[in-house]
Every structure is written in structure tokens, then in C-alpha cells.
N, C-alpha and C positions, 0 to 999 in steps of 0.2 A: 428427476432422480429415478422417476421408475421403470425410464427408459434402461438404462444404464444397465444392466445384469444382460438382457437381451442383446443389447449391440457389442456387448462385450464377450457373450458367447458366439454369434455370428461372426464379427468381424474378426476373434482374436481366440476362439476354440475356449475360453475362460469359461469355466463350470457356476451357470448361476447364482450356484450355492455359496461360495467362495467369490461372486462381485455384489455382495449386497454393499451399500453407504449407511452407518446411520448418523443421521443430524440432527441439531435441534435450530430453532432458528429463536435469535433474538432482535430487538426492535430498538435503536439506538437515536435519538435526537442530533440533529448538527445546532440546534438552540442552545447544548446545553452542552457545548463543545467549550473545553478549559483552556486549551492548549493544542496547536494546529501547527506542526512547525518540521514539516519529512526531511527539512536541510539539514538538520540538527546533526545527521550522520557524521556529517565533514569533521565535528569536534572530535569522535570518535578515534576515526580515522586518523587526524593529527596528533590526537593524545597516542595511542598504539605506534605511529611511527617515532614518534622522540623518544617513549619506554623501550623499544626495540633496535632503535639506530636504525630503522628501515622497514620498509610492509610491502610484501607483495601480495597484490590482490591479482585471482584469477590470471596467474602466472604472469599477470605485466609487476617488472618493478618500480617501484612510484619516488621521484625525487622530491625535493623540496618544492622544484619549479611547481611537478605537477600539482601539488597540495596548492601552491598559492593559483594555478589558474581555477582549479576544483571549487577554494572555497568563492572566488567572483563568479562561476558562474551559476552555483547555486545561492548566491546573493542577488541575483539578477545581472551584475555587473558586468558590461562591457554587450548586454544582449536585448534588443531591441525591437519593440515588431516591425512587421513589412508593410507599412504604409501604400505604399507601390503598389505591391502585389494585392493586398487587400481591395486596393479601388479594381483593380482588373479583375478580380474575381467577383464583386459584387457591380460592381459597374456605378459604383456611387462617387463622388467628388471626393477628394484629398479633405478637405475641410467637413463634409458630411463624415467622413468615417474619423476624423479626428475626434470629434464632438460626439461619437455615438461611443467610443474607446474611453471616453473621458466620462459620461456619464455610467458604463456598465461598472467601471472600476470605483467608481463615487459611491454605488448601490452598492458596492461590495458583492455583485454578484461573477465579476473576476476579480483577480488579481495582475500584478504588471506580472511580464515572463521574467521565466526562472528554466535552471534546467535540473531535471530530477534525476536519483538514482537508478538502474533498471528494475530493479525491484522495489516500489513507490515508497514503500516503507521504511525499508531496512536498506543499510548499502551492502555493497557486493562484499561474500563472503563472512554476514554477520547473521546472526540467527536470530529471527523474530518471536517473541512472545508475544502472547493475547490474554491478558490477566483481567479478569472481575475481582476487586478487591473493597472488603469491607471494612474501611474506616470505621470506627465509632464516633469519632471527631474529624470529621471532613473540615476543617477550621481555615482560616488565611492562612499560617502557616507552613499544613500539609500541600496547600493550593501555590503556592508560590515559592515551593522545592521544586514540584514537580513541574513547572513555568520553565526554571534554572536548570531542570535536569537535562543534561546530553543524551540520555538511555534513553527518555523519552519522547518521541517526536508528535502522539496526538495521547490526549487523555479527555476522555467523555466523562459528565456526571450522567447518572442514569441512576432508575429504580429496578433492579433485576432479585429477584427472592430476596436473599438477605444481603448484595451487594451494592454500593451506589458510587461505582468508580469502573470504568472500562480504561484499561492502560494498554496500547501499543510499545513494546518496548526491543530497543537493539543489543543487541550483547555478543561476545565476541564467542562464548562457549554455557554450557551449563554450570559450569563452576563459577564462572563470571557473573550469571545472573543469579545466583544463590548469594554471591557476597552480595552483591546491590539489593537484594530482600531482606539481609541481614542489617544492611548501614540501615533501612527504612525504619526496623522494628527498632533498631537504638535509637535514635533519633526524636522516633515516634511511639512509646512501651507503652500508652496508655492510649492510643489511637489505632494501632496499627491489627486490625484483628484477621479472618482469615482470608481465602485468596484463592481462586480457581485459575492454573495457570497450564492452559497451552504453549506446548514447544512447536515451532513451525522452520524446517528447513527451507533455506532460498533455494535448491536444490526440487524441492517437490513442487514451487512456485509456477502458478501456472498465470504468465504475463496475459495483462489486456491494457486498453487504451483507456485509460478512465476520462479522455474528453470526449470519447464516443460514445460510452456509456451517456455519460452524463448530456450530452447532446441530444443524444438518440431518445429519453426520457425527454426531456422538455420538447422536444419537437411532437414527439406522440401526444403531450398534455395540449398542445396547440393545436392536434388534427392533422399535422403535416404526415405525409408517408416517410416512412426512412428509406435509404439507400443499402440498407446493410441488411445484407441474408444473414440473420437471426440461424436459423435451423441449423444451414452451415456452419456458422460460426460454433453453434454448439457441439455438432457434429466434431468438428476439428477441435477441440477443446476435451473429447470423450475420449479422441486417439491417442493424444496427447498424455492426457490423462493414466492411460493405459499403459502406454507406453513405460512410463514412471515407473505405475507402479509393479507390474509384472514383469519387466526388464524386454519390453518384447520390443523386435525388429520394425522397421518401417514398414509399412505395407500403404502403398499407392488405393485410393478409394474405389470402389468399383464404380463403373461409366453410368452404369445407370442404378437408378435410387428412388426409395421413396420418399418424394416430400414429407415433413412432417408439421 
């Protein structure tokens, strides 16, 4: 982060004074993860095309066909791995990597494939929120709304000051997510207390691969070296960035650079 003001003056003439970030950071468990479910979008998406007689996302128009291939293959359906290709890349036996695919998915430390939305969270064209919300009665109840809820595709328990609820949620507008806060407090008038809630455009979304990520982490915990330029990547992630948010042109990196 505190890179950030300086390569944004260098690279983009941006007045330091005017690129500071502030953040805060918070620490979240996947132990105490409620609800895990990014496909959830597709409900969305289907309910808004039957109210509407139609939806165009990101100027394609969407038929019924494409909704039913949408929701198979974010059900996994009809998508399978590459067996084949797998053994050639690692150079093990059909039956060794059968049995190694069968036990990582046992461990739950995968899942079968599926195919996600581009932006992991939210589908195209819907606006994500990032709520801390304080229940007073965290009860089965409130837990198994929010199980059922389409708006919702991950919900974390956590202990954050006075909040113990992390909610990702999709919503089509701000007025949109204003009624779904309102059905909660009806629902819930003696549970439902206050609520710290980020608006985040898929628009400002800056895409990564979260199997690299998450690969790239466990293979460091192992000692292994990665193959992925780190700096770079961040590098191009700061242009990007810039890009957004000062409306500014492309500009090609210079040839030479300092590592960092």
C-alpha cells in the first residue's frame, strides 16, 4: 500500500497527496463459514428475467436456452475433468490420479468442477455488498434464512467489535438491497441490530484467479518456489487500478524497471 502514491505519481503524473488508500484489515475463519454457495447468482438472474420478460446482461441478450445451459453448468452439470490431460501433465497413471482426485474431494479440500461467474462473487451486472451485521440472536432460524437466501452466496460467523456475522451479498441496485435489509428486520425485530455495509461496483472489480492464489499459498507452506512473478503481477494490478480510478489512458510499462 505504501508503494502506491509513488507509482502513481511516476507512472501516471497523480499528486501524491490525492493517491493515498486507507484500509483497515480484518481476519475472517473458513471454520466458521455458514454458507459457501457463489452459484447462487443464477436464482437471481432467473427470478429478474421472468419479472422482466427478459435480461440483458453486459449487452448479450439472454434466452431461456441460455438460463438453462447457465444454471448446468454452474451445477457442475455436463463438466468434467480432464483425466487425459491430467496424466500428461503430471506424468502419473489414469488410476493414480483417479484415486488422488477422489481422495482430495473426500478431504474436502476440493470440490467437483463447476463453472463460476467472472466476478467470483456477484454475477455480471449485479452489485456486491460486504455487510458485518449484528445479530443479537444469531439462532437456527436467522442461520437457515440465510442458507435459503439467493442474495446471499457466502456468510461467515466471526467476532468483529460489536458484529458476529460477515454477509456477501448480490443485489440488483441500492434500492434493491435496502428492501432485502428491510424484509430481514421484519422478519427478524428482535434479532436483527446494526450493520456496517459496503457498496462495491463489479465495475471497480479488479479480476484474479483465486486457484493461483490459493495454490501459490500452499505450495509456499510446502517450500516449493512458485512460478508466478509476484511484483508483476502487482505492478499490473496498481495500473489497473489507476486506470479505474482516475479515468486515465493505457500506457505500455517502461522496458526497464526496478525489481521490487
Amino acid at each position: 500500500m505504501s508503494t502506491i502514491p509513488s507509482i502513481l505519481n511516476i507512472n501516471y503524473g497523480v499528486n501524491e497527496d490525492d493517491a493515498h488508500f486507507y484500509s483497515s484489515t480484518a481476519y475472517f475463519s473458513n471454520q466458521l463459514m455458514i454458507k459457501y454457495n457463489p452459484s447462487t447468482g443464477i436464482n437471481l438472474i432467473e427470478k429478474d428475467f421472468k419479472e422482466n420478460d427478459g435480461l440483458k446482461l453486459r449487452g448479450y441478450q439472454l434466452e431461456q436456452l441460455d438460463l438453462d445451459v447457465m444454471r448446468c453448468l454452474v451445477n457442475g452439470k455436463g463438466i468434467k475433468t480432464n483425466i487425459s490431460m491430467l496424466c500428461k501433465k503430471t506424468g502419473l497413471h489414469r488410476k493414480t490420479v483417479d484415486k488422488r482426485i477422489e481422495a482430495l474431494i473426500e478431504a474436502r479440500l476440493m470440490s467437483e468442477p463447476v463453472c463460476r461467474f467472472p466476478n467470483f462473487f456477484v454475477p455480471p451486472n449485479y452489485l456486491l455488498t460486504y455487510i458485518l451485521v449484528q445479530f443479537n440472536k444469531l439462532d437456527e432460524r436467522v442461520i437457515n434464512e440465510i442458507i435459503i437466501d439467493p442474495n446471499i452466496p457466502i456468510a461467515i460467523q466471526t467476532i468483529h467489535g460489536k458484529y458476529n456475522l460477515l454477509i456477501f451479498g448480490n443485489h440488483t441496485s441500492l434500492d434493491d438491497h435496502l428492501q432485502w435489509e428491510e424484509r430481514y428486520r421484519e422478519m427478524f425485530p428482535d434479532c436483527f441490530g446494526s450493520a456496517e455495509i459496503i457498496y462495491l461496483s463489479p465495475e471497480m472489480t479488479i479480476n484474479f484467479n483465486q486457484q493461483v492464489v490459493a495454490l501459490s499459498y500452499i505450495r509456499g507452506r510446502l517450500g516449493e518456489p512458485t512460478k508466478i512473478d509476484l511484483g508483476r503481477t502487482i505492478r499490473q494490478l496498481e495500473r489497473a487500478r489507476a486506470r479505474v480510478l482516475y479515468n486515465l489512458p493505457k500506457r505500455d510499462p517502461p522496458r526497464k524497471t526496478l525489481e521490487g
